[in-house]
N, C-alpha and C positions, 0 to 999 in steps of 0.2 A: 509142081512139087506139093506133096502129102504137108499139109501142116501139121508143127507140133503140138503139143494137149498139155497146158497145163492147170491144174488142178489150182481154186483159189477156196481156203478156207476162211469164213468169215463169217462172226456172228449178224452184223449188222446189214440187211439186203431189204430193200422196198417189201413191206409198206416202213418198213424203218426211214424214221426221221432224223432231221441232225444233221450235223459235218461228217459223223462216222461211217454214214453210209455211201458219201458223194463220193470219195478217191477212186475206190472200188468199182465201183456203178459205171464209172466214167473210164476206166482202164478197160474194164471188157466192153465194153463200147466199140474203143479204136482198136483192142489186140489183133482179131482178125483182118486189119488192114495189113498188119507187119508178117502176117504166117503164123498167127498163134491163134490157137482154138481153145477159147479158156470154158471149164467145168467149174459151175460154182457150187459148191457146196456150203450148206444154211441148215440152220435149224428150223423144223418142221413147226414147231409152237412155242415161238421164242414170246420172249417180255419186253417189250421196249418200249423205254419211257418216253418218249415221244413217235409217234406214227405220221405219213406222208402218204396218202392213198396215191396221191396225183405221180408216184416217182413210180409206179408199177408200169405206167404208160413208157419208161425210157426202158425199158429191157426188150433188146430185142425178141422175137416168138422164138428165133434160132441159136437161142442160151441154152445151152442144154445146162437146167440145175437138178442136180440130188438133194435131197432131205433125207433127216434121219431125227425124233423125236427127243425131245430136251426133258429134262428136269431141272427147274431151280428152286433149292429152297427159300431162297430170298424174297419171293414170291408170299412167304408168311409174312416175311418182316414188313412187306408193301399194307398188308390187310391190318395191318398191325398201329404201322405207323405209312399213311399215303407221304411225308416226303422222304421216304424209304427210297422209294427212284430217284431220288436227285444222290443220296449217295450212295448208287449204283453207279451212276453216271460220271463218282467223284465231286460231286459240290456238297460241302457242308457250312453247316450255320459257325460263327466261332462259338471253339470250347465253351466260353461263360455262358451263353445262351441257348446249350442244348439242357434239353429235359434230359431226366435219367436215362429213361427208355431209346432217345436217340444214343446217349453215350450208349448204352447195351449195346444196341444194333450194328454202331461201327464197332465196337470192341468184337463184335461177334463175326462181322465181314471181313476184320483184319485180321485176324487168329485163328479161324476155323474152317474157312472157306480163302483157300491161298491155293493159288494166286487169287482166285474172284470165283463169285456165286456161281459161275459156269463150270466149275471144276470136275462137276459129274457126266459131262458132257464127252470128257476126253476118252474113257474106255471105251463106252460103244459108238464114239466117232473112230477111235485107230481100230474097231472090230472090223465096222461097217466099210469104211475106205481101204483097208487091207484085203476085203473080198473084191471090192468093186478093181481095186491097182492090177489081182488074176486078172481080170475079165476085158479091160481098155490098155491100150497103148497111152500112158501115160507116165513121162517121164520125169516129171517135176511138178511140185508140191510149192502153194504159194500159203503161208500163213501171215495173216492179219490181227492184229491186236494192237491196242483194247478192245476186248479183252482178254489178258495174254494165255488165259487157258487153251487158248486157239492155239500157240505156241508150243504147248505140251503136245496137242496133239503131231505136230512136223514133229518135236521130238524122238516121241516113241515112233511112231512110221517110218524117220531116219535110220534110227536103232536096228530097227527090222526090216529094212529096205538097205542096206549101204548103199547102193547104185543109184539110188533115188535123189536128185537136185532138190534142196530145199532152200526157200528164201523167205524168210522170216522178216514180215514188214512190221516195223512198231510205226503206229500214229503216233503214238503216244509213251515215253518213257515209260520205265517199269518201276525199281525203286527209285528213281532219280526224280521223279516226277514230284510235284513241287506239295499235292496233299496224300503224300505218300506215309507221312509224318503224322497227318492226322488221324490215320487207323488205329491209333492206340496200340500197336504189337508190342508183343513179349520178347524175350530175346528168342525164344525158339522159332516166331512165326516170322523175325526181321531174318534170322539164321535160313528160315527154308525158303525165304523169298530170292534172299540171297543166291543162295546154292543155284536154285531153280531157273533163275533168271543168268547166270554165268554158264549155265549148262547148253542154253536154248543159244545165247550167243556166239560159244566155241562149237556149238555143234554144229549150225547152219551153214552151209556152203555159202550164200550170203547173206546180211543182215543190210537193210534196206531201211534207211534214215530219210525223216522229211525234214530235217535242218541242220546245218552245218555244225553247230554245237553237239548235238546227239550223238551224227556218225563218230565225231573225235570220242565221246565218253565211249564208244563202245569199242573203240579201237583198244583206248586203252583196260576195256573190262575182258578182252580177248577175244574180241572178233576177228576170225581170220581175214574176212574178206568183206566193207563195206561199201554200199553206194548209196549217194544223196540222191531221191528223186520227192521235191518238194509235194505238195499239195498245187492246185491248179486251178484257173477257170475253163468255162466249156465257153468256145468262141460264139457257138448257136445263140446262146443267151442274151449275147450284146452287138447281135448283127442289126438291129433294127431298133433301134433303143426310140423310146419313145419321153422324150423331159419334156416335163410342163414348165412353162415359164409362169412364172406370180415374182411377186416382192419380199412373200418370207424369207426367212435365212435358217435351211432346214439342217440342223445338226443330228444324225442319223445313226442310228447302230442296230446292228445284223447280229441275232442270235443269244441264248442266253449269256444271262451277267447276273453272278454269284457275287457275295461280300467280300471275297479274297479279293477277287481285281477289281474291286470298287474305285475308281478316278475321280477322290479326292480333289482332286488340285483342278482338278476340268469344273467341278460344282466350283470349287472356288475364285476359278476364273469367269466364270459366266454371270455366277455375282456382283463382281467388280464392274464387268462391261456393263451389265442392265443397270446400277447407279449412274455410270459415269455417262451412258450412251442413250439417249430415248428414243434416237432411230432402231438403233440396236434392241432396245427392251419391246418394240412394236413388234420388230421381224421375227423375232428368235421364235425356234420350235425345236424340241428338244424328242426326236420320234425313236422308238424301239420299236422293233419286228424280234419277239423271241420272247422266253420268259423274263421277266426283271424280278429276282427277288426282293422281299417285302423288307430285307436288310438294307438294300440298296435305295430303294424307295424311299425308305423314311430319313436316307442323307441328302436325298434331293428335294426333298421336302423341310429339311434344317436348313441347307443352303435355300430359300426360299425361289423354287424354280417348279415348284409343284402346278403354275400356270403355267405353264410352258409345256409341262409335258404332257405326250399324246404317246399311247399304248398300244399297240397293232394286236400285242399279244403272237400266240405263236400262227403263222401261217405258212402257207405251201410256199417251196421254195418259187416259186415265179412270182410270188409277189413280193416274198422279201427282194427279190432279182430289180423288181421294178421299183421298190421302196429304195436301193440305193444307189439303182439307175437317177433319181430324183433328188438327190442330197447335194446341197453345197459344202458340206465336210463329213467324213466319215469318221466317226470314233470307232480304236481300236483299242482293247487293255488287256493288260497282261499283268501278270501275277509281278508283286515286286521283290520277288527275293532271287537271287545271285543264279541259283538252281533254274529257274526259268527262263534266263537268255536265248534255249536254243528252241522255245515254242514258236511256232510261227503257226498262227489260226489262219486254217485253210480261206475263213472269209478275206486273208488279206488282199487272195490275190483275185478274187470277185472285186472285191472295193477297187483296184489299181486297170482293173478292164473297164470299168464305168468313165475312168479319167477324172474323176474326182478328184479331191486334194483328200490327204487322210491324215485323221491325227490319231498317232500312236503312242501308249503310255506304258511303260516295262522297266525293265533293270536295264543299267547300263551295259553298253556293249552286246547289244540284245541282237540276235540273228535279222529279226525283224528290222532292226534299225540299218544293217548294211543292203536290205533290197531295196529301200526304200529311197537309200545315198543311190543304189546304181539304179532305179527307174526316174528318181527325180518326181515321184508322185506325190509325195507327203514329208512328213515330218514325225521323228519317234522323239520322245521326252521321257526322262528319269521322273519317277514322283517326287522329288524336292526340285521341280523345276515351275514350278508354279506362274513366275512372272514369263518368262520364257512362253508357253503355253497360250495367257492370255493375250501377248503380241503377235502370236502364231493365228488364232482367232479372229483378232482386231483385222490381220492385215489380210485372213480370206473373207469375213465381209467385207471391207473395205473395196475390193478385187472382184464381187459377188459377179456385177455388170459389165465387168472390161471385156474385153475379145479374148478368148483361149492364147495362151501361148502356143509356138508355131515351133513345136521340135516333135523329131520322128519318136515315136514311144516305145520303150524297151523292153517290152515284157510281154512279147509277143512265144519267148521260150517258156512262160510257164503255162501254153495252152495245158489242157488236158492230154490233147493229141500229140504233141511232140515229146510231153511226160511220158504218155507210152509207147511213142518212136524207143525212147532210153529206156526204160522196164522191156520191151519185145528182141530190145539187142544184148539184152542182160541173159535175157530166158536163155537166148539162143547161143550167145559165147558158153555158158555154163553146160550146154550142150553139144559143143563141138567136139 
């Protein structure tokens, strides 16, 4: 049987670095296992704040991708002001502690360039893909975002295509999203985001959620038709794992951390135990792989744990891989307000294939916090959970030496691979 062809739009493609680029990467990977021949489509001279040479090596040679050339202006405000890409990327410093010039830059990303600095992107992407839809058998259109100008593009193609399946993946919320708040908008640029993002929802044949909280907001913003298919690990990664045994007690986090989800209560638990513990204050190592901003830094350096910590800095994803291959606890954090329950950072489910224990920090009733009840890998805490936290701690060193606990592990459904068994039978019913 002829396989089908579906079209994946998405900014973020190797050498891009980051969690943005992994769902994607790793979906066309498995598709062609299920009868889908995906076409990726990328920008030809994109901008990305962080880069991964080493992730060019996982594309297969027989990906067939299109390019088609970018403009972004945002690109001035980088030369302007370099931590300009972090709020491209969404991370900003808080309000008190920006310079003018940064308020300018978001006031100017959040009001003039909506949905996002990509925005220029979407006519001679719906020009260039509306010649290419003549010329291929291709029946469905996948869009990817952040960032959601990729979204616009499925729009208008839909508009001008009706017969054409669109499935509109959000990573990431649009205005729900937790520093959505922080662009500084006007009522007109809150008004067109609105609109915009209500549009791309009831338009899409379906809207494809990575957490349980999101699908439900978009049910009720008018999506006709949603599916959950979460974020993933790739099994390859953790077939041959390699843990060094020592006596430290490495407490480990994967990927950037911004002052929004700064864990507070985690500095102040580690405090406590290095008084009360001197076995404890010898072991402890407190390791990042990814950026640690310099807001965060100087909280861990208040809580006085600035010996303790050791800094990877950003590196390829196989050794962050092997970095928390090697950890006796994973820290996880997440934003603490009400609007961020239904984040679930794709490292969670790299952290839960190591079989680590993991400590997660969020709002209450957090999505993160029910995979976590049904794998039995970790532990999610409120940030007013403080003593809680440091008992959570105490009792995984305590445990550091025991023999593994002896139950079958249950999160063998969030491979990558069986993620896209469920996207490939998505493509194909919408097809039928």
């Amino acid at each position: 049987m002829k396989p089908q062809k579906a079209l994946i739009a998405t900014y973020y493609w190797p050498p891009a670095g980051g969690p943005g680029v992994q769902r994607w990467l790793k979906f066309v990977k498995y598709l062609p296992e299920f009868g889908i021949e995906p076409v990726v489509y990328v920008p030809e001279n994109p901008s990305y704040p962080i880069r991964d040479e080493s992730l060019k090596n996982q594309v297969s040679k027989d990906v067939k991708i299109i390019q088609s050339k970018i403009w972004e202006p945002y690109q001035i405000a980088e030369m302007l002001n370099p931590k300009a890409k972090d709020y491209k990327a969404g991370h900003f410093e808080k309000s008190s502690q920006q310079s003018f010039l940064t308020k300018l830059l978001v006031f100017i990303r959040g009001n003039f360039f909506i949905p996002d600095s990509r925005k220029f992107w979407v006519k001679p992407s719906v020009k260039f893909l509306n010649e290419y839809l003549k010329t291929h058998e291709i029946n469905t259109i996948i869009t990817t975002g952040p960032p959601h100008s990729l979204h616009l593009i499925g729009l208008k193609l839909k508009q001008q295509n009706p017969n054409l399946k669109w499935l509109a993946d959000f990573r990431d919320p649009w205005t729900q999203i937790s520093y959505h708040s922080a662009l500084k908008l006007g009522n007109y640029a809150q008004k067109k985001h609105r609109q915009l993002e209500k549009e791309v929802l009831q338009s899409a044949d379906t809207v494809i959620a990575t957490s349980f909280t999101d699908g439900e907001n978009y049910i009720k913003s008018g999506a006709k038709n949603v599916e959950v298919i979460t974020n993933g690990y790739e099994t390859s990664d953790f077939q041959n794992p390699t843990k060094e045994a020592d006596k430290t007690f490495k407490i480990v986090y994967s990927g950037g951390l911004e002052i929004a989800r700064n864990p507070i209560p985690v500095w102040q638990a580690l405090k406590e135990l290095i008084a009360e513990n001197e076995n404890f204050r010898n072991d402890l190592q407190l390791i990042f792989y990814g950026n640690l901003s310099e807001e965060v830094e100087k909280s861990i350096k208040e809580y006085d744990l600035t010996f303790y910590l050791i800094k990877k800095g950003y590196v390829t994803h196989s050794e962050s891989i092997n970095g928390i291959l090697n950890a006796d606890l994973l820290l996880l954090t997440n934003f603490p307000d009400e609007k961020s329950k239904g984040i679930i950072p794709g490292k969670l489910f790299e952290y839960m294939a190591t079989e680590n224990p993991v400590l997660a920090i969020g709002p209450e009733n957090a999505d993160v916090d029910k995979i976590l009840w049904e794998t039995a890998y970790g532990k999610h805490f409120s940030y007013n959970e403080k003593e809680k936290i440091k008992s959570y701690i105490a009792a995984i060193y305590q445990n550091k030496n025991l023999p593994p606990v002896d139950f079958k592990p249950t999160y063998e459904k969030y491979s990558r691979r069986k993620l896209t068994e469920k996207l490939a039978a998505l493509i194909s019913t919408l097809n039928a």
